[in-house]
Residue frames relative to the residue before (quaternion, step in Angstrom):
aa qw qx qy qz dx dy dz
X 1.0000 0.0000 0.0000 0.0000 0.00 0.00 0.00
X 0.1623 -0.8944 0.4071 0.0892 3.38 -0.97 0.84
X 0.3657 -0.8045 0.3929 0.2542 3.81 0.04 1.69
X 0.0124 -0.8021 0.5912 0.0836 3.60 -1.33 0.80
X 0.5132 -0.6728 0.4975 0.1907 3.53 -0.57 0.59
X 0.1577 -0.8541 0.4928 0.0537 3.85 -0.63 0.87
X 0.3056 -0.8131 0.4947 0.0274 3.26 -0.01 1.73
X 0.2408 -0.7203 0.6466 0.0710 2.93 -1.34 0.83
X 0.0785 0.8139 -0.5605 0.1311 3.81 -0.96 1.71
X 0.7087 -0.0509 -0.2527 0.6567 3.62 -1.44 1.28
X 0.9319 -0.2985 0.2060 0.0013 3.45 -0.19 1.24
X 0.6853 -0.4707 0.1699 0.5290 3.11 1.96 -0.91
X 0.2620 0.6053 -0.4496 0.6024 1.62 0.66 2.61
X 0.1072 0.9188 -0.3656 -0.1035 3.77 -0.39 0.54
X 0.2714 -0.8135 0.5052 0.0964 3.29 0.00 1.20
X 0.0135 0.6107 -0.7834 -0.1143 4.00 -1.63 0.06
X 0.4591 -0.6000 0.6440 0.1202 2.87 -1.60 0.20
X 0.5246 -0.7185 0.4364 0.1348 2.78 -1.45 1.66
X 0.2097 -0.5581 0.6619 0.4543 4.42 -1.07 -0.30
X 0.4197 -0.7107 0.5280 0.2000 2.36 -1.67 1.34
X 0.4402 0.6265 -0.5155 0.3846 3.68 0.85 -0.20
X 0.5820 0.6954 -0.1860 0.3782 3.88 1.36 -0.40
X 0.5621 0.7128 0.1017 0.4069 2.20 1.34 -1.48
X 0.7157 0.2977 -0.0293 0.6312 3.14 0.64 -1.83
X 0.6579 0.5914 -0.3711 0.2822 3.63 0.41 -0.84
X 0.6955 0.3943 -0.1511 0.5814 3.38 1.56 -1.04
X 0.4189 -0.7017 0.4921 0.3000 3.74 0.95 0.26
X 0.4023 0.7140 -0.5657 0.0912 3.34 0.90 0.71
X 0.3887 -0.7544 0.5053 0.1565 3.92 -1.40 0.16
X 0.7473 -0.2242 0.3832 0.4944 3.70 -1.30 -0.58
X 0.8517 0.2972 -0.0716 0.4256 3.22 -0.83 0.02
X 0.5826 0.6541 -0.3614 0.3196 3.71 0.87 -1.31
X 0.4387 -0.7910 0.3840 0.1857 2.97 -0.79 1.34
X 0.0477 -0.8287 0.5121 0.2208 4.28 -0.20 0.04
X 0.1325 -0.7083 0.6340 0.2808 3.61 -0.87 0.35
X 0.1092 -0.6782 0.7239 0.0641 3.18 -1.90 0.85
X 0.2387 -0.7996 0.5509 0.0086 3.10 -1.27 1.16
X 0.3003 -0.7975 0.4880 0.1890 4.28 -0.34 0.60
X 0.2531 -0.8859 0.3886 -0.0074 2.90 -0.44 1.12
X 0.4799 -0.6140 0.2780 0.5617 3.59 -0.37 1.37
X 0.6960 0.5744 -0.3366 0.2691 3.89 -0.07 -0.25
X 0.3630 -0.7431 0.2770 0.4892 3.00 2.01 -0.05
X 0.3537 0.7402 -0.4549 0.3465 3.46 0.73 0.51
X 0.4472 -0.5515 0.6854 0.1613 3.85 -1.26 0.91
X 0.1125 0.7540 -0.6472 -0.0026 3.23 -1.43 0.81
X 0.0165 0.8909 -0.4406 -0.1088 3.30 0.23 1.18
X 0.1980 -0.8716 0.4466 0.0415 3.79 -0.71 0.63
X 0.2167 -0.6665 0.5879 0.4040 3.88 -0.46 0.11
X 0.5088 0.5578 -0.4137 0.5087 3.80 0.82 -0.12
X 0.3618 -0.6367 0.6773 0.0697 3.32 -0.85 2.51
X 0.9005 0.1552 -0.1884 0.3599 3.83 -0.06 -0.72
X 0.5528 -0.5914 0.5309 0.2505 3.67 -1.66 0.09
X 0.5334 0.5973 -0.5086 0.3162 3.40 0.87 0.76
X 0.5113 -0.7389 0.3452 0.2709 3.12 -1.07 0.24
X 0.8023 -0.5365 0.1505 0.2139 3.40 -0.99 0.92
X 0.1267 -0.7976 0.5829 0.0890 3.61 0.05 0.59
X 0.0234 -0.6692 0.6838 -0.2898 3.08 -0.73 1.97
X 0.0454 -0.6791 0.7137 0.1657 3.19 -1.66 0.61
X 0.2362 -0.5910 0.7558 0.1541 3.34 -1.91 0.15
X 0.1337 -0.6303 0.7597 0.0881 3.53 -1.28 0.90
X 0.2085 -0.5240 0.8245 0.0468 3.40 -1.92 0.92
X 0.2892 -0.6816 0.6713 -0.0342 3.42 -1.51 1.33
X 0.2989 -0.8416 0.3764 0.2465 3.29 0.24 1.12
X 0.4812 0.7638 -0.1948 0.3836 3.13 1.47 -1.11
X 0.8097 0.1394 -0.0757 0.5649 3.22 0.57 -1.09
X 0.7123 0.3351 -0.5026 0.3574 3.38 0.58 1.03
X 0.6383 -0.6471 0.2951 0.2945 3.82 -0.42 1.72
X 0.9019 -0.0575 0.0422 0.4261 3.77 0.39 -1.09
X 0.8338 -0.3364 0.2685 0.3456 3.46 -0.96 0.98
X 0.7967 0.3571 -0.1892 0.4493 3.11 0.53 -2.01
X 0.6900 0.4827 -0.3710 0.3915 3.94 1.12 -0.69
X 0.3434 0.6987 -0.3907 0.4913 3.61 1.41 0.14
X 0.6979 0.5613 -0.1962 0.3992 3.37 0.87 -1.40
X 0.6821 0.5286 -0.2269 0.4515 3.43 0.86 -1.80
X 0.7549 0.4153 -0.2767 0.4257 3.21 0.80 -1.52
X 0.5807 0.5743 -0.3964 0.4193 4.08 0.64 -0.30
X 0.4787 0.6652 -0.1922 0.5399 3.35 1.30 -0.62
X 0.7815 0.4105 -0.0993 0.4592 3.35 0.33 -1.44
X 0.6111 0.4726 -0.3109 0.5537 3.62 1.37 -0.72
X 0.6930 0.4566 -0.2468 0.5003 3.70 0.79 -1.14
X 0.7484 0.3329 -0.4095 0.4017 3.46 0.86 -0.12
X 0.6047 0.4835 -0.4195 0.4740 3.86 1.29 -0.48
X 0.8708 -0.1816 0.2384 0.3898 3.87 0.55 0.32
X 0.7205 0.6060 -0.2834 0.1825 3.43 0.22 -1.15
X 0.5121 -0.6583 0.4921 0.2495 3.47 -0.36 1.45
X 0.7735 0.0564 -0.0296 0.6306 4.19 0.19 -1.48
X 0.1849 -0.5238 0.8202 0.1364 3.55 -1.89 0.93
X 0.1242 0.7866 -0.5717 -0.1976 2.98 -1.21 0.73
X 0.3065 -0.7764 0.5184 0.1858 3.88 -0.23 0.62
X 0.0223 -0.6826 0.7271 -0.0704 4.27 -0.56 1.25
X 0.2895 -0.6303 0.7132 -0.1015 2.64 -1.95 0.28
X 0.1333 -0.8444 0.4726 0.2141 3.73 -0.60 0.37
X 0.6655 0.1375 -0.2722 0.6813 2.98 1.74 0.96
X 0.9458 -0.0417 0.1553 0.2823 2.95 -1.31 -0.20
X 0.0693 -0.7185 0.6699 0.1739 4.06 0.30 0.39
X 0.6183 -0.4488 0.6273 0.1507 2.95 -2.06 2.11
X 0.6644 -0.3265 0.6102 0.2822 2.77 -2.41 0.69
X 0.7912 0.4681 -0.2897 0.2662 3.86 0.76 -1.06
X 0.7660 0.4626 -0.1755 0.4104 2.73 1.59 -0.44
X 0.4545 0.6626 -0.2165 0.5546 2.66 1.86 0.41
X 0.4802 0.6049 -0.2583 0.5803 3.33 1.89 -0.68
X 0.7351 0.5107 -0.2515 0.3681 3.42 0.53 -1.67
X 0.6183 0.5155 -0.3320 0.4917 3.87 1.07 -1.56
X 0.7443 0.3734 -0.3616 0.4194 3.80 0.76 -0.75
X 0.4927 0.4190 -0.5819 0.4930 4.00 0.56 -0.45
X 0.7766 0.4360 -0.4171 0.1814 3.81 -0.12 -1.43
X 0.5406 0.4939 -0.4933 0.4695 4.25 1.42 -0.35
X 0.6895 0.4526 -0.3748 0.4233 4.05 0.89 -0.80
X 0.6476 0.3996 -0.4277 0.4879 3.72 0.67 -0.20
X 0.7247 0.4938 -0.3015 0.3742 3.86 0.48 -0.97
X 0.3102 -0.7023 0.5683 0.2959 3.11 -1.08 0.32
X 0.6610 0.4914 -0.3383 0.4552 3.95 -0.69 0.35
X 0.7541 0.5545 -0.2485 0.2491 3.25 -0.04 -1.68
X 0.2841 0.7487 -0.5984 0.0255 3.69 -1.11 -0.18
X 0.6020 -0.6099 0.3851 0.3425 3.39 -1.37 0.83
X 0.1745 -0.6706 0.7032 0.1592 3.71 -0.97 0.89
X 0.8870 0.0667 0.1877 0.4165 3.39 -0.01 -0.92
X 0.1861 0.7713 -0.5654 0.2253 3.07 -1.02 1.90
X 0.0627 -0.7178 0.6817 0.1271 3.28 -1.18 0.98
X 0.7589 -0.2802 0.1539 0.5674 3.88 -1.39 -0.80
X 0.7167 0.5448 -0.1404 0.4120 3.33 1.23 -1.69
X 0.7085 0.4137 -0.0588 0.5687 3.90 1.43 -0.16
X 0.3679 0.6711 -0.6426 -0.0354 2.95 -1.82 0.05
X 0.2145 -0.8256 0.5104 -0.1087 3.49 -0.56 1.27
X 0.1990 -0.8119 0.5432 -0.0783 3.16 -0.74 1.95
X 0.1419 -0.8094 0.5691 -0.0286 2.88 -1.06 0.83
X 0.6396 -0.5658 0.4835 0.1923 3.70 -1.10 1.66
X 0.1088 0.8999 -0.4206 0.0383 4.10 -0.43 0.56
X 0.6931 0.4775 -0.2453 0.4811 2.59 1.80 0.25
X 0.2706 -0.7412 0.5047 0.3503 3.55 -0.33 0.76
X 0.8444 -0.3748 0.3683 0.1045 3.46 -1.58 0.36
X 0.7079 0.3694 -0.1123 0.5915 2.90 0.13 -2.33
X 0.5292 0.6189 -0.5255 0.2466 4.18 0.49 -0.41
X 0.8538 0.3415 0.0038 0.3930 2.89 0.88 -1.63
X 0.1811 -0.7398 0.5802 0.2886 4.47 0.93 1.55
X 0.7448 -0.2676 0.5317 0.3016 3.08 -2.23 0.32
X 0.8116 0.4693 -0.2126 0.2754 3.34 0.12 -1.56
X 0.5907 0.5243 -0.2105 0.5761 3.46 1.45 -1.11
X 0.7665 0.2526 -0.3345 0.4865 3.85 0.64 -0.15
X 0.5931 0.3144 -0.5028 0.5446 3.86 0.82 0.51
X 0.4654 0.5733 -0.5107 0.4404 3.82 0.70 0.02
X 0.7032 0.3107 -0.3210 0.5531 3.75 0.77 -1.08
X 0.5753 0.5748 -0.3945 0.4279 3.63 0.07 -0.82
X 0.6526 0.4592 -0.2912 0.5277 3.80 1.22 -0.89
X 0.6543 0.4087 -0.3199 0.5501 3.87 0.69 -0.83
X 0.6468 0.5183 -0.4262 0.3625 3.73 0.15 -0.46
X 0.7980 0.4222 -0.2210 0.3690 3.50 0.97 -1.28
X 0.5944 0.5322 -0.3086 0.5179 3.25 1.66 -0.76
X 0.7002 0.3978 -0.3697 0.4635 3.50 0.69 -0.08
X 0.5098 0.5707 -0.4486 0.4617 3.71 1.37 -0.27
X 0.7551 0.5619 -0.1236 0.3144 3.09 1.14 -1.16
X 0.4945 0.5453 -0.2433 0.6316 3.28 1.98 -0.53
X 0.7446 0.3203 -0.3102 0.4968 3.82 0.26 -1.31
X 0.5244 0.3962 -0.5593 0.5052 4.61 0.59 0.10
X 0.6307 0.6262 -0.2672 0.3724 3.51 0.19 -0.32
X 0.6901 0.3909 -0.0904 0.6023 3.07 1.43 -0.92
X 0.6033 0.6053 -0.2949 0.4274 3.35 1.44 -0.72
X 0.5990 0.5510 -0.2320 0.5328 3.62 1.79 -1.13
X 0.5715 0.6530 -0.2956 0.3995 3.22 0.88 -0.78
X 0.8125 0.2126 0.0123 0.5427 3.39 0.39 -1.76
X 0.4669 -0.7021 0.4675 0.2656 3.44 1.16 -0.03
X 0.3950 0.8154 -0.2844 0.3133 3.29 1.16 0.73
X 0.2220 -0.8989 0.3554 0.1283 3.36 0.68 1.74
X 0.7406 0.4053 -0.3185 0.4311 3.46 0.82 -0.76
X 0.6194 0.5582 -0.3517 0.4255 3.21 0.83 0.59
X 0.6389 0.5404 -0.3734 0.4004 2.59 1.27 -0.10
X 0.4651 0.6989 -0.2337 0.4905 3.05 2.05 -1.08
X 0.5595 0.7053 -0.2655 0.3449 3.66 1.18 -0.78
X 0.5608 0.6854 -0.1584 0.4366 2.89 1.42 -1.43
X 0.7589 0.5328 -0.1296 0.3514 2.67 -0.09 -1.64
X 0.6682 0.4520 -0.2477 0.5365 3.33 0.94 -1.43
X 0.7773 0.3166 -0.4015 0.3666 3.93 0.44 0.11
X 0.1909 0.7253 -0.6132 0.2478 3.26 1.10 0.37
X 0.6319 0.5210 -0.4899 0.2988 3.89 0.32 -1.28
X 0.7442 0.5251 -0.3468 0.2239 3.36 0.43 -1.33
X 0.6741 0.4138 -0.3532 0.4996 3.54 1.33 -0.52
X 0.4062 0.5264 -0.5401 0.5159 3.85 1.04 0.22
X 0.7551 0.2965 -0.4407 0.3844 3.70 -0.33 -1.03
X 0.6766 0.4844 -0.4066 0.3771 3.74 0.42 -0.84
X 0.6242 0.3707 -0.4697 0.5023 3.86 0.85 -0.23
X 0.4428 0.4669 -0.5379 0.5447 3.79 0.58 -0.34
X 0.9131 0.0713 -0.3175 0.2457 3.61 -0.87 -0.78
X 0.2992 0.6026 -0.5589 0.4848 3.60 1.23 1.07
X 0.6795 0.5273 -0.3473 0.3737 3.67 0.58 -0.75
X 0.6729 0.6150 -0.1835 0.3679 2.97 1.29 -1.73
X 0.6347 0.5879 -0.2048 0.4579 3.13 1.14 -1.38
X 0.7688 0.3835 -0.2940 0.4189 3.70 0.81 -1.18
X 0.5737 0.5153 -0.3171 0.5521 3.90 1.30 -0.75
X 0.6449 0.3377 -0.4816 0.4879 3.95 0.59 -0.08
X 0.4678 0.6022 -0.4586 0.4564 4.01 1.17 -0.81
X 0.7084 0.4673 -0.3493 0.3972 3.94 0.09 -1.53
X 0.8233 0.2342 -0.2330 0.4616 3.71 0.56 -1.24
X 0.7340 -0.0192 -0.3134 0.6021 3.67 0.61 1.47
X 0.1243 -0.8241 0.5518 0.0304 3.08 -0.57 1.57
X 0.3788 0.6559 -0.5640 0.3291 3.49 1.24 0.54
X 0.4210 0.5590 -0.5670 0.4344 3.81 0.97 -0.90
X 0.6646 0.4760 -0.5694 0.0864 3.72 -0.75 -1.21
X 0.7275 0.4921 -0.3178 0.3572 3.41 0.73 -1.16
X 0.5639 0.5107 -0.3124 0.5688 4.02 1.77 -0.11
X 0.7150 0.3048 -0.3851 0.4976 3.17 0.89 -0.28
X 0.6613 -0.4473 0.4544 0.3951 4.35 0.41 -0.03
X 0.8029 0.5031 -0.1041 0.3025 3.33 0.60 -0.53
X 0.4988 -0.5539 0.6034 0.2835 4.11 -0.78 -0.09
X 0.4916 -0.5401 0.6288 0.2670 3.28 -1.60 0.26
X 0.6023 0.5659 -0.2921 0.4813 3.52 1.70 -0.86
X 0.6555 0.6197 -0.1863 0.3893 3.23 0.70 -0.79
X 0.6010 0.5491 -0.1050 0.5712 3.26 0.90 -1.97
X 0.7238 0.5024 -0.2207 0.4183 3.63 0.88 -0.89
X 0.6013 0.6271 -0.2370 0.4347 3.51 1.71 -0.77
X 0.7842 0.4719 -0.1469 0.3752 2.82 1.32 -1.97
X 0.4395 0.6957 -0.3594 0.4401 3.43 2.00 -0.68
X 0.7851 0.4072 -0.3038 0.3543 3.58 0.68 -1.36
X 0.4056 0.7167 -0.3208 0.4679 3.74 1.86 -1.09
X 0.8631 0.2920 -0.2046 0.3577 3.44 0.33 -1.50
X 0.1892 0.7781 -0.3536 0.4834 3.65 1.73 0.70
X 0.9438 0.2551 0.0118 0.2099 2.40 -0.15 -1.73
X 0.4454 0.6246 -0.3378 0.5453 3.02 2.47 -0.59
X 0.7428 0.4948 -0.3278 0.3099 3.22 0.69 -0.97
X 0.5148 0.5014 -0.3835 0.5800 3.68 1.50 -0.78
X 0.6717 0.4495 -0.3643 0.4627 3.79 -0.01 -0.17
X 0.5586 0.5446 -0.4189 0.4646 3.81 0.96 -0.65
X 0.6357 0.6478 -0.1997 0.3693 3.48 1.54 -1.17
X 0.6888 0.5596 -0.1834 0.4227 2.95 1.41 -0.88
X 0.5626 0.5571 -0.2835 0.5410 3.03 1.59 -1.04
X 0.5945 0.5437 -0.3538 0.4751 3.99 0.83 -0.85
X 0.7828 0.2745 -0.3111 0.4638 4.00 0.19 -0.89
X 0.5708 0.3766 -0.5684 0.4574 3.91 1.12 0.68
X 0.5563 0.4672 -0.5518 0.4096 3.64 0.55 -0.14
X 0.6884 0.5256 -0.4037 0.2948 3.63 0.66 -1.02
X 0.7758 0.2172 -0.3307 0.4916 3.83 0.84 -0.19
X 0.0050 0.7557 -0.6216 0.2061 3.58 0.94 0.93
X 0.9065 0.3761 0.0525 0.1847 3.67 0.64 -1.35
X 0.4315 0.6432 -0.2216 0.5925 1.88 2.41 0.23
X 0.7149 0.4338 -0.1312 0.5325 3.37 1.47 -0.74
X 0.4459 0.5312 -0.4372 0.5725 3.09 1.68 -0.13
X 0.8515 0.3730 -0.2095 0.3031 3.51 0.06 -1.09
X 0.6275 0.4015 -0.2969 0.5974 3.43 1.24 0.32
X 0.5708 -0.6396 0.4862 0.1693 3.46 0.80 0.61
X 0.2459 0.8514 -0.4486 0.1155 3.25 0.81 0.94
X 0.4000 -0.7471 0.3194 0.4241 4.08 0.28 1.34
X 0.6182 -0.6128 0.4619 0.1703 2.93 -1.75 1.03
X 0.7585 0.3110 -0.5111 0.2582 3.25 0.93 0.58
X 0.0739 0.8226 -0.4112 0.3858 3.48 2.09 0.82
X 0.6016 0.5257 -0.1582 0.5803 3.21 0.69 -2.39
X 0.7149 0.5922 -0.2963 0.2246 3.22 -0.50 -0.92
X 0.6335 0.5789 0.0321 0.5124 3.03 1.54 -1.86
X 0.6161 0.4068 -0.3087 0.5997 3.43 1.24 -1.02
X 0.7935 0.4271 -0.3452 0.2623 3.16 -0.01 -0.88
X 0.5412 0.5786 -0.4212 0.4415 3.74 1.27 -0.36
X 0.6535 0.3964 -0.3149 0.5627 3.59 1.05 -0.56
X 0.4895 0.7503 -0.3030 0.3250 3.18 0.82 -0.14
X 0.5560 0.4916 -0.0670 0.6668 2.94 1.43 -1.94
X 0.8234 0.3486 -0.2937 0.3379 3.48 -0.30 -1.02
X 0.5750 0.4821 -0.3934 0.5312 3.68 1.07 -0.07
X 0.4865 0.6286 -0.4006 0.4557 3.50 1.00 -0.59
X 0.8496 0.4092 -0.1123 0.3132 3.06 0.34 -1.91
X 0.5022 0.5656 -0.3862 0.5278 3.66 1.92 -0.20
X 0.5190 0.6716 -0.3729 0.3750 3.64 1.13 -0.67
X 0.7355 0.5284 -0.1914 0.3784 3.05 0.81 -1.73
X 0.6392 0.5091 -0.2716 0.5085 3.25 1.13 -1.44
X 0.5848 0.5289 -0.4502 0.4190 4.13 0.55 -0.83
X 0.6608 0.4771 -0.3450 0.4656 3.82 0.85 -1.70
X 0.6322 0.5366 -0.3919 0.3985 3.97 0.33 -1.10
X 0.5607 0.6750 -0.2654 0.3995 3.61 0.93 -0.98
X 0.8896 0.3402 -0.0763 0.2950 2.72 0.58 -1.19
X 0.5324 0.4739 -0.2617 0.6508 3.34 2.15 -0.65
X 0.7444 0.4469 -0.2314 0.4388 3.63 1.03 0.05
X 0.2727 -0.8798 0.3380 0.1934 2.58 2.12 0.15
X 0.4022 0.7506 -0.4275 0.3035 3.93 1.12 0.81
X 0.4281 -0.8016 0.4104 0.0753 3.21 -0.43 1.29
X 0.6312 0.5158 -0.1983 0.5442 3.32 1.69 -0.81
X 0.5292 0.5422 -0.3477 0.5523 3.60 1.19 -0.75
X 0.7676 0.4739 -0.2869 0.3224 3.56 0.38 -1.41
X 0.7068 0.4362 -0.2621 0.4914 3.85 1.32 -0.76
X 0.3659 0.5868 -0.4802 0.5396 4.00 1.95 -0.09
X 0.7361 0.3053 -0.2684 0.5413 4.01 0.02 -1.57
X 0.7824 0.1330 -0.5574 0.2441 3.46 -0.41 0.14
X 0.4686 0.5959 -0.4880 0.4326 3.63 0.64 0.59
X 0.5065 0.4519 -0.4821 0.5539 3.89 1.01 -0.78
X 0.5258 0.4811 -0.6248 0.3189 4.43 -0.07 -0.37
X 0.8444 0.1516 -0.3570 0.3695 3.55 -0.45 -0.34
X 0.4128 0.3697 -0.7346 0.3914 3.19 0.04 1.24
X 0.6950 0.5230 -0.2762 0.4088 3.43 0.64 -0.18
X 0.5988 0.5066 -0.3344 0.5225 3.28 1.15 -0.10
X 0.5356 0.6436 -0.2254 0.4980 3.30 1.44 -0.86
X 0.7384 0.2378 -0.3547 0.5220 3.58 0.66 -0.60
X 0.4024 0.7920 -0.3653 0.2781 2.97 0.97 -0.58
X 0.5695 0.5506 0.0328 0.6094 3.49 1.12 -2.20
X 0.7767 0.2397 -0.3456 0.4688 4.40 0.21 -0.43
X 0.7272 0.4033 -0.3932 0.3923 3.48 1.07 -0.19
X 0.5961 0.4923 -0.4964 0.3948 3.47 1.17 -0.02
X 0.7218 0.5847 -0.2736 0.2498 3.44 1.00 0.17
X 0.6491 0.3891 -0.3436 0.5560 2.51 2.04 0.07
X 0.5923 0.4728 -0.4356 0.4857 3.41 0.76 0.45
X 0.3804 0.4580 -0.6853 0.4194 3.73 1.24 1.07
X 0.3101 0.7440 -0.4605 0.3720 3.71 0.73 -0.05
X 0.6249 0.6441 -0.1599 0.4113 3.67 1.19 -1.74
X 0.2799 -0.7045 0.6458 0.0907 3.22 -1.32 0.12
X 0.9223 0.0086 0.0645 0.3811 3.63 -1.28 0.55
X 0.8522 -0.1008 0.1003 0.5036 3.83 -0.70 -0.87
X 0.5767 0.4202 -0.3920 0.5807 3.83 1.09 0.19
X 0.5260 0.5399 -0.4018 0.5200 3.68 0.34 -0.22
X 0.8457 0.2713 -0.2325 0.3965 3.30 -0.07 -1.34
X 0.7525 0.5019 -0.3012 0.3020 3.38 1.01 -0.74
X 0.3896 0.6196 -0.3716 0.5712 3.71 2.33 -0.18
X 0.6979 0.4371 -0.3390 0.4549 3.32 0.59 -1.14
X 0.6404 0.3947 -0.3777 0.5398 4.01 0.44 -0.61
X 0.6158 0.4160 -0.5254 0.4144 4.43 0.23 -0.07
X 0.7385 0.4885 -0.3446 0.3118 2.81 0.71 -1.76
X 0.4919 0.4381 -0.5264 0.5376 4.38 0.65 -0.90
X 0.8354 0.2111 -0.4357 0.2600 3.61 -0.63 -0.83
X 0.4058 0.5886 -0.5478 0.4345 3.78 0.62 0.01
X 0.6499 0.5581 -0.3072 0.4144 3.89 0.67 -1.33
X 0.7608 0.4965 -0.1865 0.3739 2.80 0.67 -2.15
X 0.7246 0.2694 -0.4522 0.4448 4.15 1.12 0.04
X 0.4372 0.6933 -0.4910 0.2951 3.33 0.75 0.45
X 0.6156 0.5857 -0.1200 0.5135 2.59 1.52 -1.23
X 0.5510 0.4234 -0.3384 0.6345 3.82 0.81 -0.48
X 0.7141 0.4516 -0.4536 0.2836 3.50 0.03 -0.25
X 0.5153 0.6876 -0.1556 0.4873 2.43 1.34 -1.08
X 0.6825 0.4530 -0.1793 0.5449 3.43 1.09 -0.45
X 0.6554 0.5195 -0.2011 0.5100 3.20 1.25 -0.40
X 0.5314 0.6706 -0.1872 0.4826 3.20 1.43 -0.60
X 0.5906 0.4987 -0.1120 0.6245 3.35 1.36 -1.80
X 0.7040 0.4762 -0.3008 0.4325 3.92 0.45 -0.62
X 0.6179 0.3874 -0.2587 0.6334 3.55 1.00 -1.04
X 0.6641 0.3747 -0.4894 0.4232 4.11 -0.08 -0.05
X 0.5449 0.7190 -0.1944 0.3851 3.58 1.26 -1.20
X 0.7055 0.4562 -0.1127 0.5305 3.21 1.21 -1.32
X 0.6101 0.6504 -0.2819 0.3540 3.46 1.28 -1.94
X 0.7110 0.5428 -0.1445 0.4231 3.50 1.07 -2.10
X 0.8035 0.3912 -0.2372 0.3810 3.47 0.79 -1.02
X 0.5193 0.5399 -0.3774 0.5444 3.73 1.60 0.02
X 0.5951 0.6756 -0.3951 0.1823 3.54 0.89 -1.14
X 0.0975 -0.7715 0.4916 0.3920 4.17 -0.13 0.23
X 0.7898 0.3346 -0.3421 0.3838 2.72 -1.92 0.27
């Protein structure tokens, strides 16, 4: 960090002084105007950027030089989350049926995007949603109601033994992927113009909280997917109803640490947040008596109790992590 001194000229005025290595980097001149913006934190942001929109960048993807369908996929993603206003995707021939497949899952999974422009040898997306529409808070609020209900209806699926529900699940995982994608998107366009923050409601501190929150919901949506995935395994081996039973009290109670981590945090309670992460090892505890009695088990019921029961743990445990993020955040905003 470098210390400047604030000078005082004709009397009343104060002037500092700019680096010139700054300076030179932006091509700035005489006269050139700069806008500076105050930030709820009491911070100066000074900017050669006159306005608060957001950047219009493109990324091109050479199909050519990228081997398989599915790595086409990862990388579009990766552009749409670091910011980038146009994806475009070329080809020095012809775009594949497959790659044509991929450009169309990536407008149904993304939020924003949509094709502007295509020929055979092309096709060029384009970002359509502004930001500032859509607060931080209102998209980990939904991201919260999706999983807690994914997480309520697998539960219910063990209960009643209800395969296509479980299959249900699963099938909404996407929706809490795209919303953590456009948490990401949202927080990596925030970093490379931090004038938005004060258009979008929000901090860089904040934006930074809700980025790590909406992680972690989303790793927990995961979790909630690989218990639906052996739902049917335990269905189909007749697994004893008081096993079931057992999962599902931990079940509930990881649920209910979830809830308490998310309340924390929109309540922004620091005491709540250090109560839920203590309520985990009761949960780890049950957690620990049913894997022992299902060493009792044999073969494809064993392994598949043993793969609910970690992810039952494993969202306690994210909450738990969430919990640690919202004190993290609570302490470092607090003044004085």
């Amino acid at each position: 960090m470098e210390i400047r001194r604030v000078q005082l000229t004709g009397g009343s005025s104060y002037i500092i002084t700019l680096p010139k290595e700054w300076i030179t980097s932006f091509h700035i001149k005489k006269n050139d105007p700069l806008a500076m913006h105050i930030q709820s934190d009491g911070t100066l942001l000074l900017t050669p950027k006159m306005t608060q929109e957001q950047l219009q960048k493109t990324k091109e993807f050479n199909v050519s030089q990228i081997p398989k369908p599915t790595y086409l996929l990862q990388q579009i993603i990766g552009g749409y989350i670091a910011g980038y206003t146009y994806l475009k995707i070329t080809s020095p021939k012809r775009l594949s049926l497959a790659i044509q497949n991929v450009i169309r899952s990536f407008t149904q999974l993304a939020i924003g995007p949509e094709v502007i422009e295509e020929t055979e040898k092309s096709v060029v997306l384009k970002d359509l949603l502004n930001p500032t529409e859509m607060p931080f808070d209102q998209t980990i609020k939904r991201m919260y109601v999706m999983v807690k209900r994914m997480h309520e209806d697998v539960m219910r699926a063990m209960q009643e033994k209800d395969k296509t529900l479980a299959a249900d699940v699963i099938s909404r995982d996407n929706d809490v992927d795209r919303l953590h994608w456009f948490v990401a998107r949202q927080y990596n366009i925030l970093l490379q113009n931090a004038s938005l923050a004060a258009k979008m409601n929000t901090t860089i501190e904040a934006a930074s909280t809700c980025f790590l929150i909406s992680r972690i919901i989303e790793r927990i949506g995961d979790h909630i997917v690989r218990i639906s995935e052996n739902i049917p395994h335990l269905l189909d081996h007749n697994l004893d109803k008081k096993t079931i039973q057992w999962i599902i009290t931990a079940g509930n109670l990881s649920l209910d640490i979830f809830n308490k981590s998310i309340s924390s945090f929109f309540q922004k309670d620091i005491h709540a947040s250090n109560e839920t992460i203590e309520s985990v090892i009761t949960l780890e505890s049950a957690c620990e008596e049913i894997n022992t009695h299902v060493l009792q088990q044999k073969g494809i019921i064993a392994v598949s109790v043993g793969y609910v029961v970690e992810s039952i743990r494993r969202t306690g445990e994210y909450s738990q992590d969430i919990s640690e993020t919202v004190i993290n955040y609570l302490v470092g905003t607090e003044q004085g």
